[in-house]
C-alpha positions as CSV (number, residue, x, y, z in Angstrom):
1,X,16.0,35.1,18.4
2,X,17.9,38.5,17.7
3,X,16.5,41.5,17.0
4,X,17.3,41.9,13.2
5,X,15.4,38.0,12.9
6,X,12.6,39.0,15.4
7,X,12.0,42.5,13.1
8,X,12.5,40.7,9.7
9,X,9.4,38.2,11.1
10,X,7.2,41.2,12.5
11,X,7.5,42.7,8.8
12,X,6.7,39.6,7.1
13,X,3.8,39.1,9.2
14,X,2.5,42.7,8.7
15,X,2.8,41.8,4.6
16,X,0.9,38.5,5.4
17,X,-1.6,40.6,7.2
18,X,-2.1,43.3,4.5
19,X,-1.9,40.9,1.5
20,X,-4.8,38.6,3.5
21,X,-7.1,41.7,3.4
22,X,-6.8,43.0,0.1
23,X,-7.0,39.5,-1.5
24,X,-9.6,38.0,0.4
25,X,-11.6,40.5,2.8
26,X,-14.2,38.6,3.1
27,X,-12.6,35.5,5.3
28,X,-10.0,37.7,7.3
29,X,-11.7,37.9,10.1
30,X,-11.4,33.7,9.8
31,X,-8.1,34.1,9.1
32,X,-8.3,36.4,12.8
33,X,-9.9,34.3,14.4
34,X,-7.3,31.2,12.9
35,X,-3.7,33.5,14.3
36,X,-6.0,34.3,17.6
37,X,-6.1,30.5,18.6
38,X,-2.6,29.9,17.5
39,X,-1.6,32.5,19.7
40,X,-3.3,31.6,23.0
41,X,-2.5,27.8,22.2
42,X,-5.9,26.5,21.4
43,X,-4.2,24.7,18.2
44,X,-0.3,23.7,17.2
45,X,1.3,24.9,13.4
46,X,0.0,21.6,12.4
47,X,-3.6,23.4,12.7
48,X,-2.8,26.9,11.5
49,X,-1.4,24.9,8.4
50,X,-4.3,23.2,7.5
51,X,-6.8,26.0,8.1
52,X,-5.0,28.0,6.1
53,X,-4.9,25.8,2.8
54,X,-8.6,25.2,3.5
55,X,-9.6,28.7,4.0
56,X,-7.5,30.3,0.9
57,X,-8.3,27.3,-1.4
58,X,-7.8,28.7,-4.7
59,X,-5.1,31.8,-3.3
60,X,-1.5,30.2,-3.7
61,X,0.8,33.2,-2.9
62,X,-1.5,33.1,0.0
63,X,-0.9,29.7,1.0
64,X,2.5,29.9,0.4
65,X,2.9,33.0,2.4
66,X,2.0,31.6,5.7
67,X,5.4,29.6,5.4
68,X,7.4,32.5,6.0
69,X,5.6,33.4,9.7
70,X,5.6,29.5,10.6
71,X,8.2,26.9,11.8
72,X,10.2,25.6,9.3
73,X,8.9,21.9,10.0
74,X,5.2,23.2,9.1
75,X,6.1,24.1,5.4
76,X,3.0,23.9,3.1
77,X,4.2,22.3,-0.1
78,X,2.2,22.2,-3.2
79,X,2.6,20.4,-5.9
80,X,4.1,21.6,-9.3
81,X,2.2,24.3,-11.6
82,X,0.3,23.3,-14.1
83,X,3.1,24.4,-16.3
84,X,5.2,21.8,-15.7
85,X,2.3,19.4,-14.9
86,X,-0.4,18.4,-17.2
87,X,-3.2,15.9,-17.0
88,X,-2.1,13.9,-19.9
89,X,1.2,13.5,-18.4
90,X,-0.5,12.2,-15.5
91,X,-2.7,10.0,-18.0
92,X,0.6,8.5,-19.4
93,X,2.1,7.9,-15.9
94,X,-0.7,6.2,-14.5
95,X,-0.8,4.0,-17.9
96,X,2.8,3.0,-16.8
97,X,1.7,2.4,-13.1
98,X,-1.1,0.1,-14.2
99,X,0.9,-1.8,-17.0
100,X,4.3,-2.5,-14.4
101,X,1.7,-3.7,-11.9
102,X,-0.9,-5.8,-14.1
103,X,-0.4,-8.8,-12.0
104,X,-0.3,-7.5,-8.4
105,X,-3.0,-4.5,-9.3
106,X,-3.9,-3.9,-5.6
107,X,-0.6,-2.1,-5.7
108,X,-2.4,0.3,-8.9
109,X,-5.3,0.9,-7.0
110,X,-3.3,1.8,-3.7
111,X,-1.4,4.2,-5.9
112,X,-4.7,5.5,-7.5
113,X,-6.2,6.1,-3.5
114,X,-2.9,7.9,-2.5
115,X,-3.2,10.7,-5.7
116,X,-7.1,11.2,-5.0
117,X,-6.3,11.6,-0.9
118,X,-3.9,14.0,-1.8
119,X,-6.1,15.8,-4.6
120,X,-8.8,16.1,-1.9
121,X,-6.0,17.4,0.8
122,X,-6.3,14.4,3.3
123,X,-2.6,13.9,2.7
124,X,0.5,16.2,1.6
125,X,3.1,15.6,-1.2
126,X,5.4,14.1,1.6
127,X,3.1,11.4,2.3
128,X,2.8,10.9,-1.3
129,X,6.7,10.4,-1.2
130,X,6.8,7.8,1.2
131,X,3.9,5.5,0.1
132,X,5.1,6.2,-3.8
133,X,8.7,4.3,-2.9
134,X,7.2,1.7,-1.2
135,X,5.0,1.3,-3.4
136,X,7.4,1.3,-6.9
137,X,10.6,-0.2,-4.7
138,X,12.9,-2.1,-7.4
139,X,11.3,-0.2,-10.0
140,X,13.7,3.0,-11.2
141,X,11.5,3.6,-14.2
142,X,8.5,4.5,-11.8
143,X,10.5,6.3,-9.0
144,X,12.1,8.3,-11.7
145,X,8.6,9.0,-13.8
146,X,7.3,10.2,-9.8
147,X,9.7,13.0,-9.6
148,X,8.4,14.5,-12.8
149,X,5.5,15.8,-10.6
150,X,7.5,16.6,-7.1
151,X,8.7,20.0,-6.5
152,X,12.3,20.1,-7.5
153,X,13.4,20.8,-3.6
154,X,12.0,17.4,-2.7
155,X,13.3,15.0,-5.3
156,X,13.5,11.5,-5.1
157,X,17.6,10.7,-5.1
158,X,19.4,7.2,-5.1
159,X,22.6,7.6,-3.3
160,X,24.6,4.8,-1.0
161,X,24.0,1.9,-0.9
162,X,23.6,0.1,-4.9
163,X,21.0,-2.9,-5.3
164,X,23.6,-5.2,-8.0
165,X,20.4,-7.0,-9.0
166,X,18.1,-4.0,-10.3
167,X,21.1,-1.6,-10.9
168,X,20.6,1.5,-9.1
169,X,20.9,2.9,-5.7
170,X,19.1,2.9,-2.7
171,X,17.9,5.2,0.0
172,X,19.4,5.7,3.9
173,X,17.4,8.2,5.0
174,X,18.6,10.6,7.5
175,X,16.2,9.7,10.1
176,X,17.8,6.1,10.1
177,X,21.1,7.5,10.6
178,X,19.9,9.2,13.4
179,X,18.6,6.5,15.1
180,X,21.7,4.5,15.2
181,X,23.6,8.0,16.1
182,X,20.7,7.8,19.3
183,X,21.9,4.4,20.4
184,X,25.0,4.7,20.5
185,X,25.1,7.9,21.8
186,X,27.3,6.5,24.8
187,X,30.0,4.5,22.2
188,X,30.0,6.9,19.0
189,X,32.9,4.9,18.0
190,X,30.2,2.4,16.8
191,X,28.1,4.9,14.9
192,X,31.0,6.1,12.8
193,X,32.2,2.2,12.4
194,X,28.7,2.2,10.7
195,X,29.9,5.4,8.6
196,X,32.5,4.5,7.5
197,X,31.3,1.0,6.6
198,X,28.5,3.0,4.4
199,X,31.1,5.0,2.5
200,X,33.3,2.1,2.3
201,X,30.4,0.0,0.7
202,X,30.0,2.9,-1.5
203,X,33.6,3.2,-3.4
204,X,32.6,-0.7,-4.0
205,X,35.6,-1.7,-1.2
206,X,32.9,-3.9,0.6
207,X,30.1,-6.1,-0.9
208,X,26.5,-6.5,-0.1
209,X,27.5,-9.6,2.0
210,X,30.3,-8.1,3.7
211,X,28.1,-5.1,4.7
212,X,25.1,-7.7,6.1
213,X,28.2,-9.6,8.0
214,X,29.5,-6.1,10.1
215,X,25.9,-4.6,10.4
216,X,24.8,-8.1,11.6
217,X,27.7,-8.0,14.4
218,X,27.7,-4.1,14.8
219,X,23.6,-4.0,15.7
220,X,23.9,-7.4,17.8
221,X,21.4,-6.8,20.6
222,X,19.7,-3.9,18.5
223,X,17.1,-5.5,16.5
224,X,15.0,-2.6,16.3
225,X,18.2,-1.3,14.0
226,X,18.6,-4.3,12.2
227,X,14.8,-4.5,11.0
228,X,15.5,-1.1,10.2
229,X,18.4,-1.6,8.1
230,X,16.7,-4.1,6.0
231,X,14.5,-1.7,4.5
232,X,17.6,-0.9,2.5
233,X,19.4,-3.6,1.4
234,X,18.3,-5.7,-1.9
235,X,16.0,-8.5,-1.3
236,X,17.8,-11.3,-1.7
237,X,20.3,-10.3,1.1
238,X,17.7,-9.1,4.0
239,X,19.0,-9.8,7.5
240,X,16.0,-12.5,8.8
241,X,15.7,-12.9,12.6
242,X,13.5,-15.1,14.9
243,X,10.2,-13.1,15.9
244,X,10.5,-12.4,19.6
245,X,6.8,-12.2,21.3
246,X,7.1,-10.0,24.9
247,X,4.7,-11.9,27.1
248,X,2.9,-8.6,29.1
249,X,2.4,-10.3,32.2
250,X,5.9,-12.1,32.7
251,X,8.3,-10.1,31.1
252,X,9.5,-13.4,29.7
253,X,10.2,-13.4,25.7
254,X,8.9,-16.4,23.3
255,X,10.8,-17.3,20.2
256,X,8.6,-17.7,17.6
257,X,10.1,-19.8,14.3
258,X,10.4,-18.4,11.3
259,X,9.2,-21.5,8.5
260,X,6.4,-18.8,6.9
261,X,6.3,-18.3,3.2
262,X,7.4,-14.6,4.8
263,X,9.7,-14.7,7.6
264,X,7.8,-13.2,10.8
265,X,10.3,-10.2,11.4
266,X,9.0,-9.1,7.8
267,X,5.9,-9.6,9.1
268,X,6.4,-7.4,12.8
269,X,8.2,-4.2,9.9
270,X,4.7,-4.6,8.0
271,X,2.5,-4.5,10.5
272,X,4.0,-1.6,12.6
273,X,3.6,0.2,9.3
274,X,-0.2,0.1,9.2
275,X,-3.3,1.7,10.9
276,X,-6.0,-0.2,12.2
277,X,-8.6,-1.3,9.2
278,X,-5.5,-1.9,7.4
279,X,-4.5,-4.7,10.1
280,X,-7.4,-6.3,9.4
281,X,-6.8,-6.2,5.8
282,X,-3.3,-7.4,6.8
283,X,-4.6,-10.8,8.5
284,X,-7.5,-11.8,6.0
285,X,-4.3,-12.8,3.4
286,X,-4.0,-16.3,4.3
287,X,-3.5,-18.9,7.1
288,X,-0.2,-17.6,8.1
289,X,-0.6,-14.1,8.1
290,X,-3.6,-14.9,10.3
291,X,-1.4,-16.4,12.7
292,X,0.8,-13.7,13.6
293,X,-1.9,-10.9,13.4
294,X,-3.9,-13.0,16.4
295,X,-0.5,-12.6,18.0
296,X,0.5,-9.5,17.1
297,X,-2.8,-7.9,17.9
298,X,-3.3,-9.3,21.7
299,X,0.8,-8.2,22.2
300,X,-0.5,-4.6,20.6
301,X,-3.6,-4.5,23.1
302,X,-1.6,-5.2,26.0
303,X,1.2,-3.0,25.5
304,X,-0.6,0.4,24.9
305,X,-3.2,1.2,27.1
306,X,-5.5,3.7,27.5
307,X,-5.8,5.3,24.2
308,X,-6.9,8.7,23.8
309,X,-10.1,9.4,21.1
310,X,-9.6,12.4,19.0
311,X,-12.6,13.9,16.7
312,X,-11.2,16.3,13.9
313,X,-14.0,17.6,11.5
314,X,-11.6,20.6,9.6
315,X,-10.1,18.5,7.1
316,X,-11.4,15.6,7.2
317,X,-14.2,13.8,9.2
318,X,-12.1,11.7,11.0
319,X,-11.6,9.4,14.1
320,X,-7.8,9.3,15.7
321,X,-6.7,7.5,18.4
322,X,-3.4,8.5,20.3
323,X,-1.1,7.0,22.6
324,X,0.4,9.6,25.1
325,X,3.4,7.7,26.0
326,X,4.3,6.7,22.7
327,X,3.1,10.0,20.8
328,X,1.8,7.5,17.9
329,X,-1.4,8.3,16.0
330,X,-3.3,5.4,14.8
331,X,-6.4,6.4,12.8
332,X,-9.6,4.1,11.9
333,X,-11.5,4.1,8.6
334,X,-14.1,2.4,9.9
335,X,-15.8,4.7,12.7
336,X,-15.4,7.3,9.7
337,X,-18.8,5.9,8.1
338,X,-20.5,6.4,11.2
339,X,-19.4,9.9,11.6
340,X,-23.3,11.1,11.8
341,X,-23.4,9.6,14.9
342,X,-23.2,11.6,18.5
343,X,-20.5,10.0,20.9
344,X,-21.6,9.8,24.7
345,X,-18.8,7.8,26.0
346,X,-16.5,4.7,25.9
347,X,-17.0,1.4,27.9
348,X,-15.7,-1.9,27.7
349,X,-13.6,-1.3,24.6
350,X,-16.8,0.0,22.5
351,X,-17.0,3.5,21.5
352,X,-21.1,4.5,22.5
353,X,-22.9,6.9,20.4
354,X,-26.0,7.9,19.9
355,X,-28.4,8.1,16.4
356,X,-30.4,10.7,14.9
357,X,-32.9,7.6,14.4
358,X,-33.5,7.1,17.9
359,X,-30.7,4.5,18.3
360,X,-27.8,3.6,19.8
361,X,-24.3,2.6,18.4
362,X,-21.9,0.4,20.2
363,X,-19.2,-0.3,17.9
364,X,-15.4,-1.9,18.8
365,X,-12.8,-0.2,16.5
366,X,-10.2,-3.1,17.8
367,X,-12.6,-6.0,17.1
368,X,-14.8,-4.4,14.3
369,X,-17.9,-5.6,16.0
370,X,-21.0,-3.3,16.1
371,X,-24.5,-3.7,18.2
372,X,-27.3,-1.3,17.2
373,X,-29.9,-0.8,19.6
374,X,-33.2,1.2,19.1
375,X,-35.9,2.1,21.5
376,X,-39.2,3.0,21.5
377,X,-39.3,3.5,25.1
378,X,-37.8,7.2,25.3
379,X,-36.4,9.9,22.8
380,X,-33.3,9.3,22.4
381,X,-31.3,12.4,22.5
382,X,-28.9,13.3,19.4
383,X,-26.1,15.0,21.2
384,X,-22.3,14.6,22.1
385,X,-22.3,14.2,25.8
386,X,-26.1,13.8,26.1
387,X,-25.9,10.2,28.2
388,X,-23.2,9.1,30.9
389,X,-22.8,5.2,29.6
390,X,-22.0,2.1,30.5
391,X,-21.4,-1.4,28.9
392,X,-21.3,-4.8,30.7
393,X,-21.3,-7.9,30.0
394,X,-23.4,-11.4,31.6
395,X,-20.6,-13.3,33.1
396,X,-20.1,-17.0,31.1
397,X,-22.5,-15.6,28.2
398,X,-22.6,-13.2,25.4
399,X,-25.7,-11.3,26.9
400,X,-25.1,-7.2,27.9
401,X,-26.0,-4.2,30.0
402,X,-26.3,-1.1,28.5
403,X,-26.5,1.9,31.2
404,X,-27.6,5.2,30.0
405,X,-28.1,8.2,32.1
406,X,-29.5,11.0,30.6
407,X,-28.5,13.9,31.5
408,X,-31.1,16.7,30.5
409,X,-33.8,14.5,32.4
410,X,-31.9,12.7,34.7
411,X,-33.7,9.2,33.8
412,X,-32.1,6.2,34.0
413,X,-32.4,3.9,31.3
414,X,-30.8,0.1,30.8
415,X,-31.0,-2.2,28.1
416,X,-30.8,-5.6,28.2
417,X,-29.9,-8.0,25.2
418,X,-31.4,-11.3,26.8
419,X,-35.1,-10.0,26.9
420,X,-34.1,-6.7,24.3
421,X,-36.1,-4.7,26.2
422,X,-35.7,-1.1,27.9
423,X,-36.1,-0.6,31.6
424,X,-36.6,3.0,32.9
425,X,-35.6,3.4,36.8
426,X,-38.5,4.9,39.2
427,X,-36.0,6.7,41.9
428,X,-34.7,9.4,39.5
429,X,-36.9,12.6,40.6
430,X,-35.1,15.0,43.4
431,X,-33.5,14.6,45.8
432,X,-32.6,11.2,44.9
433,X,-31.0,11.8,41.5
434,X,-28.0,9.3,40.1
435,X,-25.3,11.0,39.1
436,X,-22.9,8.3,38.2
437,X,-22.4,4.0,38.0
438,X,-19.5,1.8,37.7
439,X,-18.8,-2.3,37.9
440,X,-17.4,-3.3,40.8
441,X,-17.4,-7.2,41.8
442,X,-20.0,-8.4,38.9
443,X,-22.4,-5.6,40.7
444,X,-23.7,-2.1,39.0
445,X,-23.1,0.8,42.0
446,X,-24.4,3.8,41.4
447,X,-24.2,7.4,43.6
448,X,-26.4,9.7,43.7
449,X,-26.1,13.7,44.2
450,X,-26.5,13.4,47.9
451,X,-23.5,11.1,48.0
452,X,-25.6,7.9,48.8
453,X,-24.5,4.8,47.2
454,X,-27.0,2.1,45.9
455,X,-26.7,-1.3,44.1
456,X,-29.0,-1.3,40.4
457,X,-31.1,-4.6,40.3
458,X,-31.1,-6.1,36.8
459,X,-33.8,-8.0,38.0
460,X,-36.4,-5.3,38.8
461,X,-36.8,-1.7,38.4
462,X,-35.5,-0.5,41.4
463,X,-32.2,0.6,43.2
464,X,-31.1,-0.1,46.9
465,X,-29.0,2.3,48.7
466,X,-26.7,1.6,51.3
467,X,-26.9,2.2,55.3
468,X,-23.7,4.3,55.2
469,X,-22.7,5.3,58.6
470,X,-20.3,8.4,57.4
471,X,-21.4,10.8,54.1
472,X,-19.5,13.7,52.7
473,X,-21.1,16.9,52.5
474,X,-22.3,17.8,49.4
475,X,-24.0,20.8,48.0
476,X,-25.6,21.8,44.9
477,X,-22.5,22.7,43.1
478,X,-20.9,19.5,44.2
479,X,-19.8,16.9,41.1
480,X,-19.9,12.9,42.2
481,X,-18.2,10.5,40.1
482,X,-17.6,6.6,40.8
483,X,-14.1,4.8,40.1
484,X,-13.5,1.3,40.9
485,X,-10.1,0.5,40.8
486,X,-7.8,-2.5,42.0
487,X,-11.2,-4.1,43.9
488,X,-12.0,-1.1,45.6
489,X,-14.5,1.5,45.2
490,X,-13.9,5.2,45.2
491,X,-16.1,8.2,45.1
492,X,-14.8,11.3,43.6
493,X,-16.1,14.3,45.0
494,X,-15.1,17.8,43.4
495,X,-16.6,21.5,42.9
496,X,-14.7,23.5,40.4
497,X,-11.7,25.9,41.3
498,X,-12.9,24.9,44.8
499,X,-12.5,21.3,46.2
500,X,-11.2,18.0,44.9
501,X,-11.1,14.8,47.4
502,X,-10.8,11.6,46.8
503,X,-12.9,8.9,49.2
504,X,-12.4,5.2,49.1
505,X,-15.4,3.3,50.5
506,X,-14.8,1.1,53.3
507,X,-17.4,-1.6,53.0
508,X,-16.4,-3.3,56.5
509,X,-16.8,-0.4,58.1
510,X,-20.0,1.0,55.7
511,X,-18.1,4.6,55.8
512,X,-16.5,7.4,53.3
513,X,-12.9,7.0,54.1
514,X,-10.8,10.3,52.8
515,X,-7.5,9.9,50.5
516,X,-5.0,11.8,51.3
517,X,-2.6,10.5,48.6
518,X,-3.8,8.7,45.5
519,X,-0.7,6.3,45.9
520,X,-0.3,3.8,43.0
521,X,-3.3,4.9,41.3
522,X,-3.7,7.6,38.3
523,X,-7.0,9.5,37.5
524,X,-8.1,10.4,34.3
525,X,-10.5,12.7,33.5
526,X,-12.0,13.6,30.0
527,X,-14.8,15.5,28.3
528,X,-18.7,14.9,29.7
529,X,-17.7,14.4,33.3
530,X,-16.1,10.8,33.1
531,X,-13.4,9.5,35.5
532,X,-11.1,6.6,35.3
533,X,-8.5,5.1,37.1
534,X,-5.1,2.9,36.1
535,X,-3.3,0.9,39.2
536,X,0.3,0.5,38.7
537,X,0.0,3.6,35.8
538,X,4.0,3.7,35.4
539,X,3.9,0.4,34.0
540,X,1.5,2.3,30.8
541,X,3.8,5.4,30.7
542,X,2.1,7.5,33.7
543,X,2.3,8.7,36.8
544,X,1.4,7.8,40.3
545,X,-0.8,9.9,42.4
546,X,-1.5,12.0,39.7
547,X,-4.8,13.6,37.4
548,X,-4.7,13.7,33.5
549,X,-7.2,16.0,32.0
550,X,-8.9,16.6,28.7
551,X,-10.2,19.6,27.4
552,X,-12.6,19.3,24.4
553,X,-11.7,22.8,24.3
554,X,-7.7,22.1,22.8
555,X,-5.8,18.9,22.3
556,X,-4.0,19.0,25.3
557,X,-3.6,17.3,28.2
558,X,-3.0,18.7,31.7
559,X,-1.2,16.8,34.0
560,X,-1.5,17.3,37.8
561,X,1.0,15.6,40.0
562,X,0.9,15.0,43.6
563,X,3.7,14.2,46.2
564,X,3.2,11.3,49.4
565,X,2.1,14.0,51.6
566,X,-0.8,15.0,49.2
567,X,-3.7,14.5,46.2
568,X,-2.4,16.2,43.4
569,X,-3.9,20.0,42.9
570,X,-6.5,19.9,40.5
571,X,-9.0,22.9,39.6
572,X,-11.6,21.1,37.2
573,X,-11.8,21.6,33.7
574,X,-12.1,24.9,32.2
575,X,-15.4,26.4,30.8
576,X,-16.4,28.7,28.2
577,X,-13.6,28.1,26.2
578,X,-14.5,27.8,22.0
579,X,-14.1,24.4,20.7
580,X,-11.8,24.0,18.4
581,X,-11.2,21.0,16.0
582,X,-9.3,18.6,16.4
583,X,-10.4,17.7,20.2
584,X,-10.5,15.1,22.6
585,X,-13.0,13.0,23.1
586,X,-12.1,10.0,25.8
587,X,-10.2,7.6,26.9
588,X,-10.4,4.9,25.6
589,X,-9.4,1.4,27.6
590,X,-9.8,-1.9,25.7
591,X,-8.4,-4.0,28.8
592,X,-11.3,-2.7,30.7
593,X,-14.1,-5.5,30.2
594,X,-16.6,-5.1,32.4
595,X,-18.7,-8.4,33.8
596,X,-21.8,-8.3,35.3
597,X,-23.5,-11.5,37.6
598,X,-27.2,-11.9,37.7
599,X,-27.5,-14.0,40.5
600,X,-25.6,-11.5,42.8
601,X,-29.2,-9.6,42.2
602,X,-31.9,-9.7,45.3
């Protein structure tokens, strides 16, 4: 940045400033605190942008103004004035909506949903954009009627490629073109074949056919680009291919055939286009859709794992969840209605939270099953973080376990659904109090803050600890966490800024042994003290020997890496810091399905 651009920003944001205090006094030190957390990284533009059309609601040269101290790609776009705009214009418009799309009106009532989310500020005009010509595709009259209401700058055009059988143009977006400009990065010759065959197509020198011919030959072996490339050509001449299924576990691809009333690579664009309620919308259709949903969904389980929970209150009480290596956002409707709820912690696929009614929640956003349990045993606390968790299942049954340490008392509690009854563990007073428990072989292990490690019996209330013959030393300030991992069972020992070792316990042996590289293993760490572990992590999108850590403080993850010689350098999670919305929650592993065996129980 020169000088001359780096003084022309300092003066804009000085204006900002002083127009902020003379217009609304009353929320600049909001609007303080807002640039203060955007400045030491606590939130992205993304945040700043929606704080600021929340907080100076009703202030329009206000929210505009922030555009000029923020990245271009932030923008805040309203829609037109009122002026222009009217609500019997919009009365009309609608009437047109409803009457185009009296036989197929789930298509009016998605159309309805997408103007209230974006009257309510949930979505902006740009997202309007995008579901509006999906929504009115083939119909000009509509697309045409929707640009009466967008800002002139973002305008609905029709250029390139024409569509003979409704008589009007179609869209290739730039972001398209870039893609095929990205895979062919090595042979450019190819991307401006594609150019040229574009423009050739346009001055009417090739047909539709012709054009499906070359692009069919010029993509061969690129059928992420052909898919693509379908969403503009007419109908009648989308390119169809065999569904290809990637088997996780073989690396071997199934051919799937293709005799549905929709062929199934229309089916795979669909599907990658929704979030998760909508998925299940997606499948209850009919038979067919059914059928590749079931297969669609395990491929989608396998392939992205773990999944990180995000929490975001500002805007809109919502649940996200993110996949690092893909930097895709899915979001769930569903958890949405059980936003009163307190989250404690995430166990074999289920998200676990806690009721103000003295109840549990276990609910599975990627099944949409949900298990309420209350208790009159204990007060349950209402509180993010409150218990450490866990969920297991009986092995050959549909029974469960449901762990639940809490951690202003230190009692143990466990639930079980084959007498639905409460259990309250006797050895939790000091010195002997659990700290942590994992599955390992079909057996609950739990540690407790002296670094002794005991087995739980389901079948009384009582724990037995090990005759170790080697313990760490621990002190009060010490943190104790259980893995298990690839058969094995580690203990995770650290004290913050201080110390952070890794032991794997040697059961032959009956000793602490001490890591000094993680090897094929990943940690991850998130929010309320819980640890987890992926084996083989590059195959997900991570490394090897290496920590991932949540803040609920920010939405970022730290990454520690270590080398052969070495665990990673990791200094604990940082405290103090204000929590800021959106945050992390968890991790979130749906792969990781916990079993437990009775009669492994003395």
């Amino acid at each position: 940045m020169n000088s001359s651009t780096s003084d022309a920003l300092f003066d804009d944001a000085c204006a900002y400033d002083n127009a902020v205090k003379s217009t609304c006094q009353e929320k600049y030190s909001e609007f303080a605190e807002v640039m203060s957390d955007y400045r030491d990284g606590r939130i992205d533009p993304g945040g700043v942008k929606a704080r600021v059309h929340e907080l100076f609601k009703g202030h329009k040269h206000l929210i505009l103004g922030i555009n000029n101290i923020m990245p271009k790609n932030y923008e805040i776009i309203l829609p037109p004035s009122d002026e222009k705009v009217n609500r019997q214009d919009a009365t009309t418009f609608l009437k047109q909506v409803k009457v185009v799309f009296q036989d197929k009106m789930e298509k009016y009532y998605e159309f309805l949903q997408v103007i209230h989310d974006h009257m309510n500020l949930t979505i902006d005009i740009l997202d309007v954009i995008k579901t509006g010509m999906e929504l009115f595709k083939g119909h000009v009259d509509l697309l045409s009627g929707l640009n009466y209401f967008l800002p002139e700058r973002i305008q609905i055009t029709f250029p390139l490629l024409h569509d003979h059988k409704q008589g009007h143009q179609l869209v290739i977006k730039d972001a398209f073109l870039n893609e095929v400009k990205a895979v062919f990065h090595d042979k450019l010759e190819k991307y401006f074949e594609f150019l040229q065959l574009i423009t050739d197509h346009k001055a009417q020198g090739i047909d539709t056919r012709g054009v499906v011919a070359i692009v069919k030959e010029l993509f061969k072996e690129h059928r992420n680009l052909i898919l693509g490339f379908n969403a503009f050509l007419p109908e009648e001449h989308r390119i169809t291919l065999p569904f290809e299924l990637h088997c996780h576990e073989t690396g071997k691809r199934r051919m799937v055939a293709a005799n549905y009333e929709l062929s199934w690579d229309v089916l795979d664009i669909i599907s990658k286009s929704l979030d998760f309620d909508d998925l299940f919308q997606f499948a209850c259709v009919c038979k067919n859709w059914r059928a590749f949903h079931k297969m669609y969904w395990r491929n989608f389980l396998a392939l992205q794992e773990p999944l990180l929970v995000q929490k975001s209150s500002f805007f809109k009480k919502s649940f996200s969840f993110i996949s690092i290596p893909n930097q895709k956002v899915y979001r769930s409707k569903m958890i949405n209605y059980f936003w009163h709820f307190a989250y404690s912690g995430s166990s074999s696929g289920y998200l676990i939270m806690t009721g103000n009614n003295n109840s549990f929640l276990l609910m599975n956003p990627f099944t949409r099953r949900k298990k309420v349990i209350n208790t009159s045993t204990f007060k349950v606390n209402f509180s993010y973080f409150a218990y450490r968790v866990l969920l297991a299942f009986d092995k050959g049954s549909k029974d469960f376990v449901l762990v639940a340490l809490c951690k202003s008392s230190n009692s143990l509690h466990v639930y079980q659904s084959r007498n639905f009854g409460w259990v309250t563990y006797s050895t939790m007073g000091y010195p002997w109090m659990i700290v942590d428990f994992v599955v390992l072989h079909n057996t609950i292990y739990v540690v407790n803050d002296k670094a002794n490690i005991g087995i739980l019996n389901l079948n009384s209330a009582n724990i037995k600890f090990l005759e170790m013959k080697s313990i760490p030393s621990v002190t009060s300030l010490s943190h104790l966490r259980l893995v298990s991992c690839d058969e094995q069972l580690f203990v995770v020992h650290t004290k913050p800024g201080v110390v952070f070792n890794v032991y794997k316990i040697d059961f032959s042996t009956m000793k602490y042994v001490k890591l000094k590289t993680l090897g094929d293993i990943a940690l991850l760490y998130a929010p309320g003290g819980n640890y987890y572990a992926l084996s083989n992590p590059n195959r997900w999108g991570y490394e090897s020997n290496s920590v991932y850590v949540l803040d609920r403080s920010s939405t970022k993850c730290r990454v520690y890496v270590g080398d052969d010689n070495k665990l990673p350098k990791y200094i604990g999670p940082r405290e103090g810091l204000h929590i800021m919305r959106p945050y992390w929650l968890d991790w979130s592993f749906r792969h990781l399905h916990y079993e437990i065996d009775y009669s492994l129980a003395d």
